[in-house]
TORTORRO-275854 format. One line per field, with one value per atom (N, C-alpha, C): residue in one letter; residue number from 1; y, z, x. Coordinates in Angstrom, 3 decimals. Atoms other than C-alpha are relative to their C-alpha. Layout:
N
aa <- (a ...)
i <- (NUM ...)
y <- (Y ...)
z <- (Z ...)
x <- (X ...)
//
This chain:
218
aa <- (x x x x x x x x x x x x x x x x x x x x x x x x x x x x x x x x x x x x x x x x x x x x x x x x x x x x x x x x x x x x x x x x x x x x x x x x x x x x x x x x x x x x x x x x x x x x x x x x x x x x x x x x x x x x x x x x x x x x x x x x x x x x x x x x x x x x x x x x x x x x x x x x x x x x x x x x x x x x x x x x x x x x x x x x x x x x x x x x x x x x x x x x x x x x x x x x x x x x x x x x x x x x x x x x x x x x x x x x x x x x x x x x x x x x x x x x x x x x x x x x x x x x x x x x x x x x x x x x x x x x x x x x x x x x x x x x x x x x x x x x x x x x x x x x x x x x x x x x x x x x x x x x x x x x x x x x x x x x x x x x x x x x x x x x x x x x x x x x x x x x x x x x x x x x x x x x x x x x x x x x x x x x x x x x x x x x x x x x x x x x x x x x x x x x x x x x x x x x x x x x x x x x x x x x x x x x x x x x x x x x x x x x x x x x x x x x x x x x x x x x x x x x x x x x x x x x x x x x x x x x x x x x x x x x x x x x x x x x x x x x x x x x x x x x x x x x x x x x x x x x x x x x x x x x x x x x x x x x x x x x x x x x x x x x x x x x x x x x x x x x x x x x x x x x x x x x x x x x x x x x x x x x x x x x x x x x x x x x x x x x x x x x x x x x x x x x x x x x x x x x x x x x x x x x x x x x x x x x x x x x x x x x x x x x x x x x x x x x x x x x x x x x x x x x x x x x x x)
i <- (1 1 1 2 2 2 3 3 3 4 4 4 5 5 5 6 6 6 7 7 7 8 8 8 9 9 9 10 10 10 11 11 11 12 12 12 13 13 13 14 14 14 15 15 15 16 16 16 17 17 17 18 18 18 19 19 19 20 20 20 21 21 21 22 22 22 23 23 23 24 24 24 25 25 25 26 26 26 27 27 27 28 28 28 29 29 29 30 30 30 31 31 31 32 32 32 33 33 33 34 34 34 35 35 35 36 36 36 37 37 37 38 38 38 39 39 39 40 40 40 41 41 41 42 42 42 43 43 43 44 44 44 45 45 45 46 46 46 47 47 47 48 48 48 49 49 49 50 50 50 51 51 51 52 52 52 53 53 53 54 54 54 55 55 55 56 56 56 57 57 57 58 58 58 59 59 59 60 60 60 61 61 61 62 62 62 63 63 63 64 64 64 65 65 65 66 66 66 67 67 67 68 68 68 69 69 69 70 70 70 71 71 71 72 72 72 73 73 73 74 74 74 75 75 75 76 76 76 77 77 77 78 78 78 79 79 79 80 80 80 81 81 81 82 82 82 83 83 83 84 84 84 85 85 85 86 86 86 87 87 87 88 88 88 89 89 89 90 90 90 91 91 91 92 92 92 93 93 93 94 94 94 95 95 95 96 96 96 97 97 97 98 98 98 99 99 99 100 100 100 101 101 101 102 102 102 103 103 103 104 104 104 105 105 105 106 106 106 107 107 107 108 108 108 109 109 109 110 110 110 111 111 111 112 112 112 113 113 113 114 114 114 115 115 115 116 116 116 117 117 117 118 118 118 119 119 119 120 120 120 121 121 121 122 122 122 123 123 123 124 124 124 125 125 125 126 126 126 127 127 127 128 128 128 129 129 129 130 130 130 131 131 131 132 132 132 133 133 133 134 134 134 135 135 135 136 136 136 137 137 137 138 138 138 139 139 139 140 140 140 141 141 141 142 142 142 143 143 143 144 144 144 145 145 145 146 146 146 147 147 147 148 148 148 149 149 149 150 150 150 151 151 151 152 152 152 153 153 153 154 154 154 155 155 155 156 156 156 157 157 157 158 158 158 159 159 159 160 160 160 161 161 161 162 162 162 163 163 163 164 164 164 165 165 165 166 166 166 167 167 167 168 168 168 169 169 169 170 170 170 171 171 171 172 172 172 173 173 173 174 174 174 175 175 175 176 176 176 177 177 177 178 178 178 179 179 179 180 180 180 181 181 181 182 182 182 183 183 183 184 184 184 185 185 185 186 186 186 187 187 187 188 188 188 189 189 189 190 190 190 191 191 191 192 192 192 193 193 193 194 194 194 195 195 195 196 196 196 197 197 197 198 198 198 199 199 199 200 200 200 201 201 201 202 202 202 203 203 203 204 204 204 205 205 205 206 206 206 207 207 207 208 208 208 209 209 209 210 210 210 211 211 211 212 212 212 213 213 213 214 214 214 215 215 215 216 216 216 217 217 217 218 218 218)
y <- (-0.759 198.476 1.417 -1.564 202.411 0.019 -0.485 203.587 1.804 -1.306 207.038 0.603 -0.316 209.018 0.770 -0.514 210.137 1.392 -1.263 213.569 1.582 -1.369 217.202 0.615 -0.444 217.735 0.154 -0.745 219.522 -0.840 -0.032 218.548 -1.500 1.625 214.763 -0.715 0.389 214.717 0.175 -0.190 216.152 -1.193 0.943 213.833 -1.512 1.071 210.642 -0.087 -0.131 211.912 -0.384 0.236 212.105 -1.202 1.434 208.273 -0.653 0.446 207.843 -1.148 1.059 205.423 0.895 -0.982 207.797 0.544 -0.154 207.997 0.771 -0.701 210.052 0.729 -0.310 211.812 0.226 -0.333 211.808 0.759 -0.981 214.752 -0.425 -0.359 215.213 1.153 -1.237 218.139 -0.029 0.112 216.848 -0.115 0.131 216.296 1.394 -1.519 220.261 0.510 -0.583 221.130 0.087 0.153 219.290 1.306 -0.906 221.588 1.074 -1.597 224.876 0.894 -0.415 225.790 -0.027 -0.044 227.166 -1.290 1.520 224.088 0.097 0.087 225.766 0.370 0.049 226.633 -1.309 1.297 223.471 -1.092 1.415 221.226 0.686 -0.537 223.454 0.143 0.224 222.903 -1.485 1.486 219.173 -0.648 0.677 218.660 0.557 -0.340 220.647 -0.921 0.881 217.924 -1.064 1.355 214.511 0.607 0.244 214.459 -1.243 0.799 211.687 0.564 -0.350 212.004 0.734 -0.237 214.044 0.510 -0.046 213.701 1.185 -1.432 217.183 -0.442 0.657 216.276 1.535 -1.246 218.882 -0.146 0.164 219.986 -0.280 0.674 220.414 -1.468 1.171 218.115 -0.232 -0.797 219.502 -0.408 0.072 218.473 1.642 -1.189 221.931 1.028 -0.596 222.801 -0.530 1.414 219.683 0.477 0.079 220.647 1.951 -1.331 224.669 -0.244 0.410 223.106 -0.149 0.919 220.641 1.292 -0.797 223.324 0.823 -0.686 225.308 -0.793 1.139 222.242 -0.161 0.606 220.929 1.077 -0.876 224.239 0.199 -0.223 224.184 -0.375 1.035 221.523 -1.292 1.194 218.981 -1.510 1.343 216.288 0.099 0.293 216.859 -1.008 0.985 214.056 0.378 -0.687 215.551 -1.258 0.833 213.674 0.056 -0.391 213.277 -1.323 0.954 211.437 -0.625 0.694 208.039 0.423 -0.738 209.894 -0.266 -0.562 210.234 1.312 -0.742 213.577 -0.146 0.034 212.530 -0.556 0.708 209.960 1.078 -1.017 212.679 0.759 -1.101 215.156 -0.882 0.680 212.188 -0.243 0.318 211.208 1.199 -1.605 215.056 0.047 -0.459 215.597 -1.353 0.754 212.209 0.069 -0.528 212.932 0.781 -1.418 215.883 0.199 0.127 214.236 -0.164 -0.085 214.801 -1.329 1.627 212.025 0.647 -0.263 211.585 -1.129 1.172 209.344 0.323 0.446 207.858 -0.026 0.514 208.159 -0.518 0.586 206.506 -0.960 0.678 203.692 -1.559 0.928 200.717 -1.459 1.305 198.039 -0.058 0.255 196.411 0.653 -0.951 197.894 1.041 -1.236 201.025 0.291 -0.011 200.491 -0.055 0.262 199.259 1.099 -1.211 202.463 0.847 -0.596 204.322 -0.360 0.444 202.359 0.389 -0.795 203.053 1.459 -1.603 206.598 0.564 -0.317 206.566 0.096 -0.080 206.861 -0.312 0.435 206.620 -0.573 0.791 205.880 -0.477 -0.112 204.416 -0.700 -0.070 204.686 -1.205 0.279 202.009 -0.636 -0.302 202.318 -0.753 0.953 199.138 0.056 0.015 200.362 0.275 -0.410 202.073 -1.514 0.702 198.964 -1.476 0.584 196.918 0.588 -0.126 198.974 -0.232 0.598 198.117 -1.603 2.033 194.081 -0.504 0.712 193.830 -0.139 0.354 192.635 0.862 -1.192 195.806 -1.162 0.573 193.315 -0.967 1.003 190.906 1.131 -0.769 194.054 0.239 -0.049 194.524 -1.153 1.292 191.057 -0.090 0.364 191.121 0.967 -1.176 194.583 -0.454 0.730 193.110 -1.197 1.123 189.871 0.893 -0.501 191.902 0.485 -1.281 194.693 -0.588 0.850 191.742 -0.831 0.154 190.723 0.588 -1.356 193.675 0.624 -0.696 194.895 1.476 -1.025 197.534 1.066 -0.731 199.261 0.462 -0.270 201.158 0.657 -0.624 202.138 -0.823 1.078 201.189 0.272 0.324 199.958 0.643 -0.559 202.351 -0.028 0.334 201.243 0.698 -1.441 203.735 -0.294 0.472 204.004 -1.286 1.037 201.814 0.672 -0.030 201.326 -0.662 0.485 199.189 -0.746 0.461 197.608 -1.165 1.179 194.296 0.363 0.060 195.931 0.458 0.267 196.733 -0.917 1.520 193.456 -0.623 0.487 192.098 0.388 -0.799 194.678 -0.428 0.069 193.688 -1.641 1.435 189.783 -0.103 -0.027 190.541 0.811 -0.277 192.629 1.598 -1.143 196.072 1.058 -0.932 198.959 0.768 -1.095 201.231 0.086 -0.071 201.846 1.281 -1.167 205.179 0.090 0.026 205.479 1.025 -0.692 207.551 -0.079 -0.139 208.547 -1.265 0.620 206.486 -1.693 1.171 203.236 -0.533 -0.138 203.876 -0.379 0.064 204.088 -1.257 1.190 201.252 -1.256 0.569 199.226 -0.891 0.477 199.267 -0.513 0.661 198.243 -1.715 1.650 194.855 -0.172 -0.158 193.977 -1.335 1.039 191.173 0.999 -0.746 194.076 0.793 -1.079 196.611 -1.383 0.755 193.354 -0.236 0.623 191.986 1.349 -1.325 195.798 0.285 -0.036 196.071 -0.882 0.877 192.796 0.649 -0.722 194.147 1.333 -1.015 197.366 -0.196 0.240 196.081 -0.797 0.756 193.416 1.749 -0.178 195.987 1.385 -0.987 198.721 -0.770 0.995 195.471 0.051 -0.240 196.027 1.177 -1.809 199.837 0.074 -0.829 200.452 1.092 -1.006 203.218 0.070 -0.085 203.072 1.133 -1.487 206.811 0.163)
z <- (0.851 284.257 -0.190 0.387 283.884 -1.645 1.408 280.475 0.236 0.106 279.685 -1.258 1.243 276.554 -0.181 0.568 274.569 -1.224 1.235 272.973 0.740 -0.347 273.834 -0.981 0.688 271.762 1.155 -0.859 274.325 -0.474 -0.171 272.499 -0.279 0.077 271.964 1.708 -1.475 275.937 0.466 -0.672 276.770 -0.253 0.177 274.571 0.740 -0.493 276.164 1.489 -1.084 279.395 0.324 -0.051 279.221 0.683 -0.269 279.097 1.408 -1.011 282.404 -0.379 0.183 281.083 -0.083 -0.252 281.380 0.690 -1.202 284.110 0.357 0.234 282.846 -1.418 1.219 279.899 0.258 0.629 278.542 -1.256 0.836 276.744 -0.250 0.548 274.904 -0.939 1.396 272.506 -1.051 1.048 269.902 -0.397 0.248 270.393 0.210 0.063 272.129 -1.542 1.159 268.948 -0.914 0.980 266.860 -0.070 -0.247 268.945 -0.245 0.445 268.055 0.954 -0.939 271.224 1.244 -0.750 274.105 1.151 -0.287 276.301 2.025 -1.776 280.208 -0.345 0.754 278.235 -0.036 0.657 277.223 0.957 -1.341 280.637 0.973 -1.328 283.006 -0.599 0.473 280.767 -0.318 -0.099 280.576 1.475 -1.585 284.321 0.706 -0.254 284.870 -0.644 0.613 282.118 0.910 -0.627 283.815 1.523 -0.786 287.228 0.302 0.284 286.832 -0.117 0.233 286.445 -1.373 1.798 283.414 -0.118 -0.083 282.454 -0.559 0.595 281.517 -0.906 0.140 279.351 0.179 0.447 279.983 -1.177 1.048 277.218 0.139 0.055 278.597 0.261 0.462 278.338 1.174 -1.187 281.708 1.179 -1.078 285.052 0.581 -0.750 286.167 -0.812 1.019 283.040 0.102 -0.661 283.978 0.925 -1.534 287.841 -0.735 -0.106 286.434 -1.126 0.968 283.630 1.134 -0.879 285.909 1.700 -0.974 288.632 -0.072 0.536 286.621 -0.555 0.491 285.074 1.567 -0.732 288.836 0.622 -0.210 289.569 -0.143 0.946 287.240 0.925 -0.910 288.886 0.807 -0.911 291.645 -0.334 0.575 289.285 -1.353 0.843 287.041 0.912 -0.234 286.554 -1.128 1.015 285.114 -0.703 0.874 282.181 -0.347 -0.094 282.153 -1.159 0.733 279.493 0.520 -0.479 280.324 -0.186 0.287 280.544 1.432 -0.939 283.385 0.668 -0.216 283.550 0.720 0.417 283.343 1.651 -0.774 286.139 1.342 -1.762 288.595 -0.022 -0.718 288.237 0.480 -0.232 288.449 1.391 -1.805 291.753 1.252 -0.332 292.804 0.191 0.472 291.940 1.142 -0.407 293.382 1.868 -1.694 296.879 0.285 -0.199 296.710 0.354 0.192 296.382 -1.344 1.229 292.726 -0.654 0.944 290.661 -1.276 1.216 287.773 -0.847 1.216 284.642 -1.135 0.419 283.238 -1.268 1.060 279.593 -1.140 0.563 276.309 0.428 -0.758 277.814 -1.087 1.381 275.436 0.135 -0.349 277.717 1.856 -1.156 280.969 1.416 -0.974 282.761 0.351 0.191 281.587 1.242 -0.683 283.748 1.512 -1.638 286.708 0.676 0.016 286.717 0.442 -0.813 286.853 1.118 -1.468 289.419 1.420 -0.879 291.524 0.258 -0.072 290.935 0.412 -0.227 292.461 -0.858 0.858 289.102 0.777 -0.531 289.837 -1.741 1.635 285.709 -0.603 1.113 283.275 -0.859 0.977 280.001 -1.222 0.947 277.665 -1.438 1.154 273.833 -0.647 0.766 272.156 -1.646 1.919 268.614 -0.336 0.275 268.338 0.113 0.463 268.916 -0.804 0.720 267.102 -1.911 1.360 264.284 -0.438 0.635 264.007 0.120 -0.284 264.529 0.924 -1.086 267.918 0.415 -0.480 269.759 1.549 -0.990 271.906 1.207 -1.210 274.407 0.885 -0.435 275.143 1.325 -1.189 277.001 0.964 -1.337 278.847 0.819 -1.007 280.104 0.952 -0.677 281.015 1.587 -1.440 283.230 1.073 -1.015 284.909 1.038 -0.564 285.603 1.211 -1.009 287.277 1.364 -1.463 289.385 0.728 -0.518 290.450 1.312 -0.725 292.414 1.251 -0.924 293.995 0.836 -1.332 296.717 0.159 -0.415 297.264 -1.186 0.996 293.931 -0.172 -0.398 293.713 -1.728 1.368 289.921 -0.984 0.752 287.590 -1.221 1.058 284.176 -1.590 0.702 281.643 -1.574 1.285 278.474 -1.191 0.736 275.907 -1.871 1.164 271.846 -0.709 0.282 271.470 -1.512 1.272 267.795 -0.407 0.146 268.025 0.875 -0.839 269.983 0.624 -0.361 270.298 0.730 -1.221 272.268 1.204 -0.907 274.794 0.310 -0.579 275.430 -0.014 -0.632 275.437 1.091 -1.374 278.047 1.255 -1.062 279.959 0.305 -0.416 279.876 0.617 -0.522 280.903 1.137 -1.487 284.080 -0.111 0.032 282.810 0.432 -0.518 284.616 -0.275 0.557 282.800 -1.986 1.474 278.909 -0.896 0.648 277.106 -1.570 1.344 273.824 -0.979 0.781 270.999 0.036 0.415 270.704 -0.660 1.210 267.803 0.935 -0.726 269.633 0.727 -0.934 272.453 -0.652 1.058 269.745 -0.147 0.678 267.985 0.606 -1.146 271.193 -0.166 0.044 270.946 -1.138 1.259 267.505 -0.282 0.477 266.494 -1.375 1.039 263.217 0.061 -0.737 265.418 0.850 -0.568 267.475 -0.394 1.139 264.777 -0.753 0.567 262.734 1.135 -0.967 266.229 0.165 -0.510 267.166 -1.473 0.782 263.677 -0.311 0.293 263.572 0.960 -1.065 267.306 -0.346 -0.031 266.084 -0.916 1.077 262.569 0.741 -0.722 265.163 1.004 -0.420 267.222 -0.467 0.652 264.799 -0.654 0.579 263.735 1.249 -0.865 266.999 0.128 -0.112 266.575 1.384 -1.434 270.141 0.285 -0.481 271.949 1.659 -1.907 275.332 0.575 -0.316 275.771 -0.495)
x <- (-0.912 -102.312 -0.521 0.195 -102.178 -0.001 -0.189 -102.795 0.189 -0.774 -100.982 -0.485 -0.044 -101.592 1.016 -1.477 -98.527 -0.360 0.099 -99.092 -0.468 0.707 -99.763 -0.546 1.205 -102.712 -1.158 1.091 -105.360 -1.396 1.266 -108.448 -0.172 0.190 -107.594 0.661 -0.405 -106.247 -2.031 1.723 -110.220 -0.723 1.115 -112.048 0.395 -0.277 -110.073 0.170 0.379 -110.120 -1.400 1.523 -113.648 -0.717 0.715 -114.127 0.637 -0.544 -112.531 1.414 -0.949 -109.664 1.308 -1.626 -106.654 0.723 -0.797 -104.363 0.863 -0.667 -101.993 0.400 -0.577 -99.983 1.201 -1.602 -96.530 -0.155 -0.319 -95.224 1.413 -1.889 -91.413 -0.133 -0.043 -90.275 -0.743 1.000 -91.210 -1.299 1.116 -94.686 -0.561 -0.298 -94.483 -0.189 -0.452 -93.475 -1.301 1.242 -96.277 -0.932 1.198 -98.743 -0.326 -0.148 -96.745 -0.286 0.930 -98.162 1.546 -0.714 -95.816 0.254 -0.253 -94.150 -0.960 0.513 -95.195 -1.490 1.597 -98.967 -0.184 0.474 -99.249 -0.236 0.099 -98.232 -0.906 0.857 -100.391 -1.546 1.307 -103.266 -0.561 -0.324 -102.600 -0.398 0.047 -102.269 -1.428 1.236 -105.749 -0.943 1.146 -107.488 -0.126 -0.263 -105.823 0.892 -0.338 -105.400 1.648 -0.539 -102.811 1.560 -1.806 -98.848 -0.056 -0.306 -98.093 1.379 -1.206 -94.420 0.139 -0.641 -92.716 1.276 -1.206 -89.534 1.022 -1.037 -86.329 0.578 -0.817 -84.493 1.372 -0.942 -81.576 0.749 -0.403 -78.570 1.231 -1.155 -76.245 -1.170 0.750 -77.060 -0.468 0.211 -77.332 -1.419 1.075 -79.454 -1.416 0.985 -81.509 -1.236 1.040 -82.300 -0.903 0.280 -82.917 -1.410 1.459 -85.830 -0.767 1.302 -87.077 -0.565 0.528 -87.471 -1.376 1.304 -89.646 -1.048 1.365 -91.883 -0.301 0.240 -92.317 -0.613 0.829 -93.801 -1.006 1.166 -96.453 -1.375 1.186 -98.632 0.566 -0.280 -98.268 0.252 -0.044 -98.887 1.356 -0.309 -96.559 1.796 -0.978 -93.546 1.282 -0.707 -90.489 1.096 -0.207 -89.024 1.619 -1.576 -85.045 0.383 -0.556 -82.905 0.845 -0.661 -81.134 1.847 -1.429 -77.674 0.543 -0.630 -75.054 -0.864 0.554 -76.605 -1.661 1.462 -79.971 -0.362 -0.088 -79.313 0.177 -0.527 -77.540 -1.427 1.013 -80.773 -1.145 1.334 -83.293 0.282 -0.271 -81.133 -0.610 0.641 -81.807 -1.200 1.834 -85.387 -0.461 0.673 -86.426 0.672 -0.102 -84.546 -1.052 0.506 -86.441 -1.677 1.461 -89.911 -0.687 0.767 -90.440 -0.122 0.095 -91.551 0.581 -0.510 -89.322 -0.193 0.440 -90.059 1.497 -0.805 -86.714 0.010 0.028 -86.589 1.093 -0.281 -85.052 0.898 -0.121 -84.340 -0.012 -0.343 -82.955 0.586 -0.319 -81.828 -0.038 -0.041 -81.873 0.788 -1.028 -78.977 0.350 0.733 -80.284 -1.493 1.684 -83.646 0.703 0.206 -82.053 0.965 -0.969 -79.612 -1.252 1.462 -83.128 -0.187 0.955 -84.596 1.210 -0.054 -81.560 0.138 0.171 -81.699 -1.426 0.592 -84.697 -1.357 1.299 -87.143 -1.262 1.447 -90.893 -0.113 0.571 -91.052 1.763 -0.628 -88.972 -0.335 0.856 -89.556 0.639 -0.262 -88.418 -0.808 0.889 -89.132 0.140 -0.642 -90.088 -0.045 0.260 -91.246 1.247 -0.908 -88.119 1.036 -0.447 -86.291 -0.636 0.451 -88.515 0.332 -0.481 -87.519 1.421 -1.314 -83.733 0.303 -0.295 -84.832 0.034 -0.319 -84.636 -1.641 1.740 -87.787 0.031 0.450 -88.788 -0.920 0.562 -90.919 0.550 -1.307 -88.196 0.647 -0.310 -87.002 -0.684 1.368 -90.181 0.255 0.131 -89.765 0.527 -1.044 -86.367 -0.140 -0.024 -86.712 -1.471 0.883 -89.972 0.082 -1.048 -88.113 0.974 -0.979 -85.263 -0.641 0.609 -87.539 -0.688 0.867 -89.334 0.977 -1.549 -85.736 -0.097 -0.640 -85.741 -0.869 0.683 -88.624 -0.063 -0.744 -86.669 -0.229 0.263 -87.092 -1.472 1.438 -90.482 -0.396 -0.035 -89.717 -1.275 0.993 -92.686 0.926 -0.334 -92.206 -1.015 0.964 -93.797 0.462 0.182 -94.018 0.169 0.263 -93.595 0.576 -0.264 -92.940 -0.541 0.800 -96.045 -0.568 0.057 -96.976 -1.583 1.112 -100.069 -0.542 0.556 -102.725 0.628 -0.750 -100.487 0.905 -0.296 -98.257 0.011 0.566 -100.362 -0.506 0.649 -101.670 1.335 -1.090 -98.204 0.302 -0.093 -97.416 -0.425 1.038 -100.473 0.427 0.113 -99.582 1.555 -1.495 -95.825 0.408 0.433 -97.166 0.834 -0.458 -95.789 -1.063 0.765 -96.958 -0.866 0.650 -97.774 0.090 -0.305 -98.192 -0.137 0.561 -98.329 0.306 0.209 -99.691 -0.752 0.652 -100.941 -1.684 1.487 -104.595 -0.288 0.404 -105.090 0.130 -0.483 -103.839 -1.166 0.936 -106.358 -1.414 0.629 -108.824 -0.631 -0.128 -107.938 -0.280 0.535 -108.419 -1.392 1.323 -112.146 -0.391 -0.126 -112.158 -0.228 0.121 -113.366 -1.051 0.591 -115.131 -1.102 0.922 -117.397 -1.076 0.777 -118.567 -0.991 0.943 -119.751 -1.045 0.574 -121.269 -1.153 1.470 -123.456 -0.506 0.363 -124.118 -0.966 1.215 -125.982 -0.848 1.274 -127.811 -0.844 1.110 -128.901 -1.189 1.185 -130.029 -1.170 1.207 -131.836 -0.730 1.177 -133.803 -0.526 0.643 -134.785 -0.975 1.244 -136.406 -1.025 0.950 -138.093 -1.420 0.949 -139.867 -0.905 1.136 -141.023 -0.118 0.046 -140.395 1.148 -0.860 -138.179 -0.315 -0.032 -136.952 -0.419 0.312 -137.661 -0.627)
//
């Protein structure tokens, strides 16, 4: 499984880069926004940290507005994966772009028939968001299943399944046991990961036994 990080924050893309576990990043406006920080600044300093896909999202909402964004994000850097909304629109520029060579990553993405609309439009990603429907009651991983089930049909489809609008460590490990591709998540998530309250507890009996010894490896 790819892990992705979800945010254009620069100095929390470095430090998680760092540890080798990061494959990529997903950006959208809104996270742009958070940074306050210009949107073509921001992805060409992104795609220099992580080697890896890093989705661009367009703003516009017009196929023509679409291919004239994504022209200029796909400029930037080689890696980048330009980010289109599950629309008619969205669909015709992803068909475009991905003739074209570009990798495009499919987003808000809310049901099955939705995904496989991506996949034939060519997607290299699509993005569906299960916190988001975990918050109006529906069970956001039920969808993971179903679209893994389907693309699993199909050979022919080369679209991964990227996970996205993850909320907590659980559903990445659902993700991971339901054979989803990819997962992109908040810093904090990533984090939270290593986290165990068995680990920190044996990690200080270890260290109080071994100043019991008065040695030093160095």
């Amino acid at each position: 499984m790819k892990f992705f990080i979800d945010t254009a924050e620069i100095a929390e893309i470095r430090e998680l880069a760092a540890t080798g576990l990061v494959d990529g990043v997903t950006t959208n406006p809104t996270l742009i926004a958070k940074s306050g920080r210009n949107i073509l600044e921001v992805v060409a300093e992104i795609c220099d940290l992580v080697p890896g896909p890093i989705s661009a999202e367009v703003a516009a909402t017009d196929f023509l507005g679409m291919m004239a964004e994504a022209d200029k994000l796909r400029k930037l850097r080689p890696n980048i994966a330009v980010k289109v909304p599950l629309t008619f629109d969205g669909l015709k520029t992803c068909k475009a772009l991905s003739d074209e060579g570009t990798k495009v990553n499919v987003t808000l993405c809310f049901s099955t028939n939705q995904a496989i609309l991506a996949a034939k439009a060519g997607a290299a990603f699509v993005s569906p968001f299960v916190g988001r429907l975990d918050d109006i009651g529906q069970d956001g991983m039920e969808l993971i299943a179903d679209i893994v089930d389907v693309f699993a049909n199909y050979p022919a489809f080369r679209t991964e399944v990227l996970v996205a609008s993850i909320r907590h460590p659980m559903h990445v490990t659902e993700a991971a046991r339901l054979g989803a591709d990819v997962v992109t998540m908040p810093p904090k998530v990533l984090k939270q990961m290593v986290e165990h309250p068995l680990t920190e507890k044996g990690l200080a009996a270890f260290l109080a036994d071994w100043q019991k010894t008065g040695q030093s490896i160095v």
